[in-house]
DRENGU-321278 format. One record per atom (N, C-alpha, C, O, CB): residue in one letter; x, y, z. Coordinates in steps of 0.02 Angstrom, whole numbers, plus 50000, padded with zeros to 5 digits. Glycine has a CB too. Example, Ala and Ser with C-alpha at 12.3 -4.5 7.8 and 13.67 -1.06 7.14 Angstrom:
2
A506604971650390
A506154977550390
A506604983550390
A507124983450423
A505654977650452
S506424988850354
S506844994750357
S506455000250394
S506705005750402
S507044997050286
END
This chain:
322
X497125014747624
X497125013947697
X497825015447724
X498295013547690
X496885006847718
X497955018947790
X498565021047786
X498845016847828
X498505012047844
X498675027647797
X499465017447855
X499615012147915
X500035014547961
X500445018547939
X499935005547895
X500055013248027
X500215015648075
X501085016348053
X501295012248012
X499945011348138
X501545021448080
X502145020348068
X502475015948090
X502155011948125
X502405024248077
X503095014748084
X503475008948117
X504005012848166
X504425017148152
X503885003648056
X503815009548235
X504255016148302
X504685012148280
X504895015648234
X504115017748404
X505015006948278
X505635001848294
X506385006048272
X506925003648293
X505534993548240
X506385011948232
X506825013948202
X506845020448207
X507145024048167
X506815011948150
X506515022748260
X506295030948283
X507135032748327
X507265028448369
X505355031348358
X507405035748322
X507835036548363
X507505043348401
X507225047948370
X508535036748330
X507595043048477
X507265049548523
X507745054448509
X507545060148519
X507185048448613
X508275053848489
X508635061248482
X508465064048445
X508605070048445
X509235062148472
X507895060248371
X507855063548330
X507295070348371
X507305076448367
X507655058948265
X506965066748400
X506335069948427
X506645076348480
X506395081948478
X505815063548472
X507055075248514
X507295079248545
X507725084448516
X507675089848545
X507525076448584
X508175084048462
X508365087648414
X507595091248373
X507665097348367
X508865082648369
X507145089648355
X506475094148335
X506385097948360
X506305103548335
X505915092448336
X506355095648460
X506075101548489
X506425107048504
X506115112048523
X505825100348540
X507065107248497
X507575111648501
X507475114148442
X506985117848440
X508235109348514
X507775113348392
X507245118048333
X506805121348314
X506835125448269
X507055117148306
X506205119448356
X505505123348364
X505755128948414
X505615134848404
X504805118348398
X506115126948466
X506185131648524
X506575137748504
X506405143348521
X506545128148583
X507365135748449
X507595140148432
X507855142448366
X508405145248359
X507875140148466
X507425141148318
X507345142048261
X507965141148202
X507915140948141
X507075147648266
X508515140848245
X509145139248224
X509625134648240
X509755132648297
X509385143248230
X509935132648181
X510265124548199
X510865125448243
X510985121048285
X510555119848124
X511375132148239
X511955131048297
X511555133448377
X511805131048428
X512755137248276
X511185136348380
X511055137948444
X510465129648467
X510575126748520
X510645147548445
X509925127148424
X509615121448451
X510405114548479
X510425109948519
X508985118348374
X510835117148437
X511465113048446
X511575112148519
X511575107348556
X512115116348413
X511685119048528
X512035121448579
X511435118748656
X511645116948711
X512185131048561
X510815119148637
X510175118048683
X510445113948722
X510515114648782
X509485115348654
X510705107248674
X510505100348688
X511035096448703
X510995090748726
X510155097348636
X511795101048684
X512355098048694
X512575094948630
X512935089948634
X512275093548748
X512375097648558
X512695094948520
X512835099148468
X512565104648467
X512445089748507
X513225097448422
X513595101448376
X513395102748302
X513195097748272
X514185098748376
X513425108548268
X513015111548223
X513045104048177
X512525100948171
X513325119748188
X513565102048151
X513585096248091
X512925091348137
X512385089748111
X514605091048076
X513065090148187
X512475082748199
X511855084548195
X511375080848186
X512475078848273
X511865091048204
X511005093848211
X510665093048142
X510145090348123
X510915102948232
X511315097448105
X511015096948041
X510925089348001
X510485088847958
X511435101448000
X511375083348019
X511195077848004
X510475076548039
X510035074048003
X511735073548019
X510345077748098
X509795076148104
X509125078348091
X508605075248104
X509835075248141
X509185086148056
X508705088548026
X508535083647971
X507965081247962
X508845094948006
X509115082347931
X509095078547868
X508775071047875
X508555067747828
X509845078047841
X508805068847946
X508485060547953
X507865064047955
X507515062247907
X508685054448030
X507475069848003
X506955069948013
X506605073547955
X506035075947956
X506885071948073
X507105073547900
X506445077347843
X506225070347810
X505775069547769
X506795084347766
X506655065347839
X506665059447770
X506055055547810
X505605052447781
X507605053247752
X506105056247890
X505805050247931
X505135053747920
X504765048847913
X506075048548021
X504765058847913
X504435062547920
X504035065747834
X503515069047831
X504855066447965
X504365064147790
X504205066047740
X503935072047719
X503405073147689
X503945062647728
X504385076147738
X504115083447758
X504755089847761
X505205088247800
X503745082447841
X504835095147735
X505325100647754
X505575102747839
X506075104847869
X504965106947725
X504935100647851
X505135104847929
X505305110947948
X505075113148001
X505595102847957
X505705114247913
X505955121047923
X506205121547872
X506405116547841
X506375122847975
X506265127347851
X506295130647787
X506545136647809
X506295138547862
X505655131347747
X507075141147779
X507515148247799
X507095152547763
X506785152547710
X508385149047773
X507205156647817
X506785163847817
X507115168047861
X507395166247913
X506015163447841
X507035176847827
X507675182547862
X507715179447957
X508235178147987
X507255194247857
X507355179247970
X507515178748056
X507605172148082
X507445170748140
X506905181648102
X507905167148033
X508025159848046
X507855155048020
X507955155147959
X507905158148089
X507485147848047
X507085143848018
X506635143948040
X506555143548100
X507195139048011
X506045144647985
X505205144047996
X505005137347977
X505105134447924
X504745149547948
X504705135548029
X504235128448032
X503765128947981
X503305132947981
X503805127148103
X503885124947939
X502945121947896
X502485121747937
X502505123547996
X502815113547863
X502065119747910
X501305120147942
X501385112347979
X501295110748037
X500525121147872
X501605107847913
X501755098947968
X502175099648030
X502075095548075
X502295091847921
X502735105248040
X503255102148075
X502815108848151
X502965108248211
X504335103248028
X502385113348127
X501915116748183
X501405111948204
X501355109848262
X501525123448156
X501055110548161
X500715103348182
X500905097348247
X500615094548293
X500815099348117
X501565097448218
X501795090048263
X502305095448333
X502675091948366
X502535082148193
X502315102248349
X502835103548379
X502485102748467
X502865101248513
X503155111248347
X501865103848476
X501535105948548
X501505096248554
X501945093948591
X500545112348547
X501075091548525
X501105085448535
X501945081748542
X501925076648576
X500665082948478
X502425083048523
X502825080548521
X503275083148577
X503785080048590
X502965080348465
X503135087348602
X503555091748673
X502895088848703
X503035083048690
X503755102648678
X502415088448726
X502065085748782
X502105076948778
X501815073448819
X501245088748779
X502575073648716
X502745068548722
X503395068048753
X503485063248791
X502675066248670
X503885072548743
X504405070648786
X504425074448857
X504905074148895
X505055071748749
X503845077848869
X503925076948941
X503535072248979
X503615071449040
X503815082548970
X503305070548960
X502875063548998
X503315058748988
X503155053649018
X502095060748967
X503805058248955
X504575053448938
X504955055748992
X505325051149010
X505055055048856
X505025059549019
X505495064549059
X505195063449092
X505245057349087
X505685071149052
X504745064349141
X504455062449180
X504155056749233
X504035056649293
X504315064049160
X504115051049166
X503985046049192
X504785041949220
X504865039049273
X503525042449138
X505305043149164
X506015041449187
X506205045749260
X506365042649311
X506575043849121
X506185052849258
X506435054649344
X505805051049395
X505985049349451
X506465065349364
X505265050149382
X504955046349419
X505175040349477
X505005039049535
X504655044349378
X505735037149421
X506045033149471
X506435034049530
X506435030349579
X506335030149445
X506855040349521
X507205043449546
X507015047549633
X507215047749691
X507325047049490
X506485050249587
X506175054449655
X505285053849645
X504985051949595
X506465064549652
X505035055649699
X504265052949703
X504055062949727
X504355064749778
X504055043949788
X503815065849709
X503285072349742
X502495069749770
X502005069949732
X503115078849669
X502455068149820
X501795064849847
X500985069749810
X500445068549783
X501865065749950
X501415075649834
X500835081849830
X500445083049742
X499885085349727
X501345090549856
X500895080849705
X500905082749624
X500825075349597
X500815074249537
X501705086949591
X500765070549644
X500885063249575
X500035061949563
X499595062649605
X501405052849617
X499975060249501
X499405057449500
X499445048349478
X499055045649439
X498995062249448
X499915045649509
X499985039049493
X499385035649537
X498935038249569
X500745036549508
X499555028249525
X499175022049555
X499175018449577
X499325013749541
X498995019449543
X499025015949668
X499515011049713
X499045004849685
X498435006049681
X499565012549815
X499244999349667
X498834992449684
X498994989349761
X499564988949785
X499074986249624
X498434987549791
X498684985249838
X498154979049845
X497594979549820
X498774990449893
X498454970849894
X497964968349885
X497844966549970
X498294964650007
X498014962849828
X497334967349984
X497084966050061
X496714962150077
X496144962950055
X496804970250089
X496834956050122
X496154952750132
X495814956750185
X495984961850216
X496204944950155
X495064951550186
X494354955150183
X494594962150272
X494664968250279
X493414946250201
X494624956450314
X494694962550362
X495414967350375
X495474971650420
X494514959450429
X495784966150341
X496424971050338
X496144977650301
X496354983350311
X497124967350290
X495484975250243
X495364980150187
X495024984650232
X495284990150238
X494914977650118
X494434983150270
X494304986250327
X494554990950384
X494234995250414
X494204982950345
X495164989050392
X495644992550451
X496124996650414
X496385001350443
X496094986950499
X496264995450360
X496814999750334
X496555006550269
X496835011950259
X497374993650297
X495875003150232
X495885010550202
X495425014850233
X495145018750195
X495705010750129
X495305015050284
X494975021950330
X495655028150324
X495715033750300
X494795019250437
X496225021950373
X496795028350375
X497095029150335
X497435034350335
X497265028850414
X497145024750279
X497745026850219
X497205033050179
X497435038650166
X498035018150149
X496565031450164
X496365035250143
X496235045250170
X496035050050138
X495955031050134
X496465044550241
X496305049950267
X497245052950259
X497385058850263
X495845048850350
X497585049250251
X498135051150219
X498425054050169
X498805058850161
X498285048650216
X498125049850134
X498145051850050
X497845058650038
X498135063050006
X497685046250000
X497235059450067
X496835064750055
X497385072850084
X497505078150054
X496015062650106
X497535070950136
X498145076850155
X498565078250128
X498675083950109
X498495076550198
X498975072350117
X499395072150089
X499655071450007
X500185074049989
X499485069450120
X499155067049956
X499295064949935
X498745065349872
X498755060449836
X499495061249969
X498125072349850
X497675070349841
X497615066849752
X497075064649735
X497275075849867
X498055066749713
X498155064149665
X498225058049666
X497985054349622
X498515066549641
X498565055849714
X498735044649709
X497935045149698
X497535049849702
X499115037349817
X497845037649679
X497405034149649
X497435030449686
X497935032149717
X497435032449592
X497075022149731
X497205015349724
X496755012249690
X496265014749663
X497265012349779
X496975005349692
X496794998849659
X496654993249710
X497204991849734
X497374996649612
X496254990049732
X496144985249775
X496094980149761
X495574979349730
X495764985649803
X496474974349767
X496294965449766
X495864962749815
X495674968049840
X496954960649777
X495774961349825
X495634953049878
X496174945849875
X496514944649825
X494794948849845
X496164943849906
X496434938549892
X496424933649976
X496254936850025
X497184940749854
X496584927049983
X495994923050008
X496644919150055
X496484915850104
X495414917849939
X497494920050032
X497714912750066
X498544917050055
X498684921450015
X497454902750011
X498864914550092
X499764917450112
X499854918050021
X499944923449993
X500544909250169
X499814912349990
X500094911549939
X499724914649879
X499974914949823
X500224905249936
X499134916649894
X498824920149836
X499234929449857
X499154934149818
X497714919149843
X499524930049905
X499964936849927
X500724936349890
X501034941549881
X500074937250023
X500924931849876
X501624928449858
X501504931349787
X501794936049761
X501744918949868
X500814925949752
X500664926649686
X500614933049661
X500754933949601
X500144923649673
X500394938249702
X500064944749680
X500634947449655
X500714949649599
X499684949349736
X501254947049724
X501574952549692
X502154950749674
X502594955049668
X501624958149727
X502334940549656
X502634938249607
X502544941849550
X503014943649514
X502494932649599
X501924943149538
X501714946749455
X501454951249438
X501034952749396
X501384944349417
X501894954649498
X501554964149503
X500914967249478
X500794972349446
X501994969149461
X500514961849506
X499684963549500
X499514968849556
X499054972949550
X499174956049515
X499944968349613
X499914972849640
X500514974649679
X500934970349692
X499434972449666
X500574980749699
X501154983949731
X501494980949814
X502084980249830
X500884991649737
X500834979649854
X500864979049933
X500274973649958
X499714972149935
X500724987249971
X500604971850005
X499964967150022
X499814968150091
X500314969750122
X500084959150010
X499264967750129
X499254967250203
X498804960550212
X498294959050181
X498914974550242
X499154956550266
X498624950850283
X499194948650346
X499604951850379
X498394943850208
X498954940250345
X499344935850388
X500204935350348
X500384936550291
X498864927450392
X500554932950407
X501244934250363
X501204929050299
X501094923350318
X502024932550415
X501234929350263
X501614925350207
X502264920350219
X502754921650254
X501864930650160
X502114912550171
X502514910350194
X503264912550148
X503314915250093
X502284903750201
X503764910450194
X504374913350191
X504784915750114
X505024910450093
X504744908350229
X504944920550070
X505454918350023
X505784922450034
X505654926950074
X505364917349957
X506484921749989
X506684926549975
X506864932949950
X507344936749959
X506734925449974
X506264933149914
X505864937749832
X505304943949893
X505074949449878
X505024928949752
X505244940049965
X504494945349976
X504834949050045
X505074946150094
X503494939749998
X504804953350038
X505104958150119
X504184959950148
X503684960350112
X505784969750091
X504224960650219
X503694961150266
X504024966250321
X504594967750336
X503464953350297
X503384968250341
X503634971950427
X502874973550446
X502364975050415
X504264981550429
X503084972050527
X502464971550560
X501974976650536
X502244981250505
X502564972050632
X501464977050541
X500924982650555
X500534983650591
X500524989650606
X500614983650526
X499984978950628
X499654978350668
X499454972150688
X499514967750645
X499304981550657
X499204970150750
X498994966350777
X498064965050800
X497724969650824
X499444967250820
X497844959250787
X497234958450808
X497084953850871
X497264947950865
X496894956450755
X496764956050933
X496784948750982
X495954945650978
X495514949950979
X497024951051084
X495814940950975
X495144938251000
X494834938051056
X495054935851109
X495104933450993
X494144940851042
X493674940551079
X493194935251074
X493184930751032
X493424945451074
X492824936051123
X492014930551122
X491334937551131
X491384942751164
X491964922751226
X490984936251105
X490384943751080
X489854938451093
X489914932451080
X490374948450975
X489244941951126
X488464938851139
X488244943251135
X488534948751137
X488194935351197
X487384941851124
X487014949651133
X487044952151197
X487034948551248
X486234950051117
X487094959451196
X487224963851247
X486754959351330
X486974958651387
X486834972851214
X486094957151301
X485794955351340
X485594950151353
X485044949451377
X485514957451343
X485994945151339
X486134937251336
X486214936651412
X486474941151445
X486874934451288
X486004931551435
X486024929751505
X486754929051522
X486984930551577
X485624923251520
X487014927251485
X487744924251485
X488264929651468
X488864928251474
X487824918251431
X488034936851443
X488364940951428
X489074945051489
X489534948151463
X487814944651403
X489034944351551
X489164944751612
X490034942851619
X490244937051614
X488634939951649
X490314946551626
X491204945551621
X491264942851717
X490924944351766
X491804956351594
X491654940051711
X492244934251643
X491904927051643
X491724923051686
X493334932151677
X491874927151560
X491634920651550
X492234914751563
X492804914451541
X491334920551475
X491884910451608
X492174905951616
X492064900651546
X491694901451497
X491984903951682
X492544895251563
X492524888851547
X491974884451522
X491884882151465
X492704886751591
X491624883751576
X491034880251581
X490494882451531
X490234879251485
X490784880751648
X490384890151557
X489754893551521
X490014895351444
X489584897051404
X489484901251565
X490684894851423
X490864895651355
X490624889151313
X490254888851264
X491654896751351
X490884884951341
X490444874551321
X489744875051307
X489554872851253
X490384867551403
X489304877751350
X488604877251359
X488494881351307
X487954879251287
X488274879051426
X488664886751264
X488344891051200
X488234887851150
X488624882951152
X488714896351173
X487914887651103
X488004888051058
X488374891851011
X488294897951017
X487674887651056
X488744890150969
X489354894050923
X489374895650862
X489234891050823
X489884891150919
X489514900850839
X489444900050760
X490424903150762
X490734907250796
X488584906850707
X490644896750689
X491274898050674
X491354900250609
X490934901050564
X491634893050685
X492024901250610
X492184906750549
X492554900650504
X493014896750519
X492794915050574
X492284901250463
X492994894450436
X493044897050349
X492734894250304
X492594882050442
X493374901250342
X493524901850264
X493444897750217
X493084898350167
X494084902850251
X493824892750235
X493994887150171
X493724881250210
X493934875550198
X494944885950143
X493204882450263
X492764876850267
X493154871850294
X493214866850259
X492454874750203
X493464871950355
X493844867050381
X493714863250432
X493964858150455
X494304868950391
X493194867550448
X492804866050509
X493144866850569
X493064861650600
X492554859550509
X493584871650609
X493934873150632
X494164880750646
X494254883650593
X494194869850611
X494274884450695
X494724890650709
X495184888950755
X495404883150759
X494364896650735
X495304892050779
X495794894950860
X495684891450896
X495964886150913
X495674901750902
X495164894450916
X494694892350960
X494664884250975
X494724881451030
X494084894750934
X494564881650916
X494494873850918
X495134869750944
X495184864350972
X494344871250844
X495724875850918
X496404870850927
X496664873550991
X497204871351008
X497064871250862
X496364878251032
X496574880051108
X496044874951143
X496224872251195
X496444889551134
X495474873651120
X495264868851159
X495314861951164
X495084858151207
X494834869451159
X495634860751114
X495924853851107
X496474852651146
X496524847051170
X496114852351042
X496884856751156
X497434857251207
X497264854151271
X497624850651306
X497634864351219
X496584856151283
X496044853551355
X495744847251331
X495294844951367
X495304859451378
X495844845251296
X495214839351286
X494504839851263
X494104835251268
X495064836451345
X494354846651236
X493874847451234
X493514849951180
X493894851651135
X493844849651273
X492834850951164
X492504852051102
X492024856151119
X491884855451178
X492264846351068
X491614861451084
X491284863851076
X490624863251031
X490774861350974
X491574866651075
X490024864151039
X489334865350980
X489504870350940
X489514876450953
X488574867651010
X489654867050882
X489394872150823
X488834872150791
X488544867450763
X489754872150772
X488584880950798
X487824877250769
X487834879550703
X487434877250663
X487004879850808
X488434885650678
X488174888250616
X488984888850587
X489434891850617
X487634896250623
X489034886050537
X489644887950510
X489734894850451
X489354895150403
X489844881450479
X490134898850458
X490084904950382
X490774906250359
X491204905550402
X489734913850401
X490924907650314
X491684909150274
X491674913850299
X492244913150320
X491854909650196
X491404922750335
X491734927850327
X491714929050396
X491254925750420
X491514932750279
X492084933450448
X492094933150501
X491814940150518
X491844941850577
X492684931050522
X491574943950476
X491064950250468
X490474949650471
X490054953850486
X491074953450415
X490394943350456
X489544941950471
X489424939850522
X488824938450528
X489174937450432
X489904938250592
X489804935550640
X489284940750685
X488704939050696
X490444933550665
X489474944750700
X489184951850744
X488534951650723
X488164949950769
X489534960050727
X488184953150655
X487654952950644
X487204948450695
X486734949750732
X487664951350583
X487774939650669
X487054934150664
X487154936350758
X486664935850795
X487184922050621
X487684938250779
X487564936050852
X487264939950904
X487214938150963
X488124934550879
X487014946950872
X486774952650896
X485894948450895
X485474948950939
X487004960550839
X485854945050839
X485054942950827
X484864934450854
X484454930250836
X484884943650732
X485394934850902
X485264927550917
X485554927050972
X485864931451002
X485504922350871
X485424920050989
X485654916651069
X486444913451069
X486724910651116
X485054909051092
X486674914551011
X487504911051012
X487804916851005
X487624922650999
X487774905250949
X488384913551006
X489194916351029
X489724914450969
X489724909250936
X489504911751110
X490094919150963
X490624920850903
X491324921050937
X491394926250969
X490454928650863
X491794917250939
X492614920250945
X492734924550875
X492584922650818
X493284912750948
X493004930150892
X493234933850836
X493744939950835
X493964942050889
X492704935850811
X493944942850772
X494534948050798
X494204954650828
X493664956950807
X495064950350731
X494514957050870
X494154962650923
X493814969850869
X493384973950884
X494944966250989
X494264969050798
X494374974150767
X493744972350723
X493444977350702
X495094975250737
X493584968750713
X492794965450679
X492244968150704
X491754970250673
X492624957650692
X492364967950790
X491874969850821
X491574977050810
X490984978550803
X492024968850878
X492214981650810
X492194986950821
X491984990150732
X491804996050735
X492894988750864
X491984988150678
X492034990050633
X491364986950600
X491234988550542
X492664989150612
X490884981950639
X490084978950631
X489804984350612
X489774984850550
X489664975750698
X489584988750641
X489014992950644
X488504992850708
X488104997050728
X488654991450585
X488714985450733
X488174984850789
X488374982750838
X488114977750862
X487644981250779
X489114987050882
X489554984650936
X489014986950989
X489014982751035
X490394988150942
X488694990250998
X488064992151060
X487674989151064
X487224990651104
X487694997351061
X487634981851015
X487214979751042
X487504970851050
X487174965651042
X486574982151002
X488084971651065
X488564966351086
X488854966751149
X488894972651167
X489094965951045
X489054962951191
X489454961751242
X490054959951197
X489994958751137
X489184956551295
X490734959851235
X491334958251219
X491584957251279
X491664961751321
X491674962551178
X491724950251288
X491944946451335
X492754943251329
X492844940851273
X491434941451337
X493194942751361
X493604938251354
X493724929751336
X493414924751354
X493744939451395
X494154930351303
X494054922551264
X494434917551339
X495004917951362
X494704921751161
X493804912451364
X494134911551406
X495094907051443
X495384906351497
X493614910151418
X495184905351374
X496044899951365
X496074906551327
X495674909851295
X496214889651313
X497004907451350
X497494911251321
X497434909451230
X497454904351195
X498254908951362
X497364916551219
X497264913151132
X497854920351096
X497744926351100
X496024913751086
X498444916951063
X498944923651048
X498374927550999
X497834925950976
X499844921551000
X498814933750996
X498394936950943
X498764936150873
X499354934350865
X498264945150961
X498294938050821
X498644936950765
X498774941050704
X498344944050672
X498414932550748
X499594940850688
X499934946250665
X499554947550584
X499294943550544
X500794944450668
X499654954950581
X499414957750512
X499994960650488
X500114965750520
X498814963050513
X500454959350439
X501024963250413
X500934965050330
X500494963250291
X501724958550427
X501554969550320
X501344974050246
X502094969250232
X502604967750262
X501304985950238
X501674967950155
X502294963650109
X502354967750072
X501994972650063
X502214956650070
X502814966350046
X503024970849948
X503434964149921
X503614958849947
X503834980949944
X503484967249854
X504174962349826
X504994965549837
X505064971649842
X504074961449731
X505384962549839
X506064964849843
X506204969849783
X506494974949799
X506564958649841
X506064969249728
X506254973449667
X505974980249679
X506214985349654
X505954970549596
X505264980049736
X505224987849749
X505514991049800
X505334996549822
X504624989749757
X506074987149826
X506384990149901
X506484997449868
X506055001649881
X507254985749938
X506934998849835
X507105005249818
X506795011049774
X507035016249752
X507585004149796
X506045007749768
X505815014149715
X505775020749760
X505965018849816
X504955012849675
X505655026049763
X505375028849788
X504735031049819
X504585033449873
X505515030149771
X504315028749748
X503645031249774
X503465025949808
X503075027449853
X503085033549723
X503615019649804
X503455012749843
X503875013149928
X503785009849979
X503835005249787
X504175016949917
X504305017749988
X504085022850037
X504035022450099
X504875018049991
X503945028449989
X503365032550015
X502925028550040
X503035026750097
X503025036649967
X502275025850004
X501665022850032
X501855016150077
X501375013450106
X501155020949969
X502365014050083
X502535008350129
X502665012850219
X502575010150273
X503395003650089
X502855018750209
X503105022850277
X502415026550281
X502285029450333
X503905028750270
X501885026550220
X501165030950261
X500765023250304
X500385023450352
X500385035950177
X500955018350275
X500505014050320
X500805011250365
X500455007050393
X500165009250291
X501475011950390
X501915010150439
X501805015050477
X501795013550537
X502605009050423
X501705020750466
X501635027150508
X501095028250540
X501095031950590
X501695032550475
X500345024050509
X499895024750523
X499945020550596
X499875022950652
X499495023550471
X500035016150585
X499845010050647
X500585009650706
X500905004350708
X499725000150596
X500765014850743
X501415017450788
X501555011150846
X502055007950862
X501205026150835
X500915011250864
X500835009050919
X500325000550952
X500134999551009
X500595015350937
X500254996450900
X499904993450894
X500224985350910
X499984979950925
X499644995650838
X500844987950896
X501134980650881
X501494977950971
X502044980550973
X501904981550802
X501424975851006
X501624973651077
X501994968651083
X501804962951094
X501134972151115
X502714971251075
X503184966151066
X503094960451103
X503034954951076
X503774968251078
X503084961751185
X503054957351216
X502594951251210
X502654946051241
X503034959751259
X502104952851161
X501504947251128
X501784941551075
X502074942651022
X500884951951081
X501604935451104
X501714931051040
X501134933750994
X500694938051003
X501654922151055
X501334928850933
X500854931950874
X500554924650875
X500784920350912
X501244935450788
X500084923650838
X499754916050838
X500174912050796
X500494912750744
X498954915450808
X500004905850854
X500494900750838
X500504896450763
X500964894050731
X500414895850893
X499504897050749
X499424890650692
X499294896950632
X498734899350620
X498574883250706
X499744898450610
X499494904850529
X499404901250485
X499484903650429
X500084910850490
X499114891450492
X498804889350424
X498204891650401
X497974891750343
X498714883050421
X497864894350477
X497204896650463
X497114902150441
X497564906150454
X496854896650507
X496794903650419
X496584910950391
X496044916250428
X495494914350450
X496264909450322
X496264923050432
X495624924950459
X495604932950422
X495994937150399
X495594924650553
X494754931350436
X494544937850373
X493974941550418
X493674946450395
X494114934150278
END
C-alpha cells in the first residue's frame, strides 16, 4: 500500500527550479529564468532527483531530455504553480471580469430580498464568474458571529451592535406602512387614529415578543391595539392581509416585493414611526483586500440614493425586522 508523500519538507523552489528545466532544457539558462546561478540549480536538480526518486533529465546532443517521470509530472506541476501564483497576486489585485471566486454573504430574510435582484444583475455584467454563498441569520449578533469567523464575507441587516473588529456604511433605508385589502372599507387615506384602534392586527414578532414599532409608538399615547394573529416573518403579512379583514404595519419594501401589492392599499402609519436603517458590515481584516472591496462598492453603488440624511433611523434596533 503506498502512502501519500510527506509535503512538510517540499521546498517550492525545488518545484520552480523543475519548471525552468522543462522550459529550458538546460541548467545555466533555467538558472538564468529564475534568477539563479548555474551551481544552485544544479544542487537543486540533485535534491529533486533524490526527493523524487527519479533522473529527471538525462544529457542528450541538444541538452537535457526529461524521462518519461519528470514528462509525466511537468504539465501538472506548472498548472500547480500557477494556481500558486495566482491565488498569491490575488491579494494584490482583483480582475472582476476573469475571477471565478466566491462571495459569502449573510442577509437577513428581507435584506435577502432587496439586495440580490441588484447585486445579481451586476454580477451578471460585470462580473459573470463570482459565485455567491448565502446565510441567513436572525439577530445583530448572529452578524458579529458570522464574520467573527469568516463564515461569511459581508453582511446586510439592522446595524450591528458596536465593535471594534466590524466596519458598516449605510445602504438603504426602509419606512413603515399600514396595508388592508385594496377594498376594505377602511382602506381610504389618511388613516386616522381612531380607525387604526378599531382593526384588527396581525404582528410581526420574530422572536415572539409580542411587540413591534408600532406597539412602542403607541405606547408613547397610552395606548394598545388588537392583535389577532401573531407570525415570525414579516413576508407573510401581505398575503394574510390581502385575504382578510385586518391590517399589517410593515416595511414599504415588503409590500412591494409580495406578489400581491394590487391587491393592497398602502396607507400611512398613522404616529410618526422613523424608518429603519439597513447597513453592509464586513470585518476589519477585509478593509484592504481587493476583491472585498470591489463587491462592498457594487452594493454601495447599487443603492445612490436611498439613504435621507435628514431621516432619523429607528430609535428601538432591539427589535428585529425581516
Amino acid at each position: 500500500m503506498s502512502h501519500p508523500m510527506d509535503l512538510h519538507g517540499i521546498d517550492l523552489n525545488l518545484l520552480v527550479a523543475f519548471d525552468a528545466l522543462i522550459a529550458e532544457r538546460n541548467v545555466t539558462r533555467a538558472g538564468a529564468r529564475i534568477g539563479r546561478t548555474q551551481p544552485a540549480m544544479s544542487a537543486a536538480l540533485t535534491r529533486l532527483r533524490a526527493l523524487l526518486d527519479d533522473e529527471l533529465f538525462v544529457r542528450a546532443p541538444g541538452g537535457l531530455a526529461p524521462t518519461p517521470r519528470a514528462q509525466e509530472l511537468a504539465e501538472p506541476l506548472a498548472q500547480a504553480l500557477r494556481s500558486i501564483q495566482q491565488t498569491l497576486e490575488f491579494t494584490q489585485t482583483f480582475d472582476p471580469a476573469a475571477s471565478i471566486m466566491t462571495f459569502s454573504l449573510g442577509l437577513s430574510g428581507h435584506a435577502e430580498a432587496v439586495v440580490l435582484p441588484r447585486l445579481l444583475a451586476i454580477l451578471a455584467a460585470r462580473a459573470p464568474g463570482v459565485n455567491l454563498r448565502v446565510r441567513d441569520y436572525h439577530s445583530r449578533d448572529d452578524a458579529i458571529r458570522l464574520l467573527d469567523s469568516a463564515e461569511v464575507d459581508l453582511t446586510v441587516g439592522i446595524p450591528p451592535t458596536e465593535t471594534g473588529r466590524v466596519s458598516s456604511a449605510r445602504l438603504f433605508q426602509e419606512r413603515f406602512v399600514c396595508i388592508l385589502r385594496r377594498d376594505h372599507p377602511a382602506a381610504n387615506p389618511p388613516l386616522d387614529l381612531d380607525r387604526f384602534l378599531s382593526l384588527s392586527h396581525i404582528l410581526v414578532s420574530p422572536e415572539n415578543e409580542g411587540l413591534d414599532v408600532a406597539d412602542a409608538a403607541l405606547a408613547t399615547k397610552g395606548l394598545k391595539r388588537r392583535v389577532a394573529l401573531t407570525v415570525p416573518h414579516m413576508s407573510t403579512a401581505p398575503q394574510l392581509v390581502a385575504a382578510s379583514d385586518m391590517i399589517a404595519t410593515v416595511m414599504e419594501g415588503v409590500v412591494a416585493g409580495s406578489g400581491c401589492a394590487d391587491r393592497l392599499a398602502v396607507l400611512d402609519f398613522p404616529l410618526r414611526l422613523n424608518p429603519v436603517p439597513f447597513v453592509l458590515s464586513w470585518h476589519r481584516r477585509n478593509d484592504a483586500h481587493p476583491a472585498q472591496r470591489w463587491m462592498r462598492s457594487c452594493l454601495l453603488g447599487a443603492y445612490p440614493h436611498v439613504w435621507l440624511p435628514s431621516e432619523q433611523v429607528c430609535a428601538d434596533l432591539r427589535q428585529q425586522y425581516y
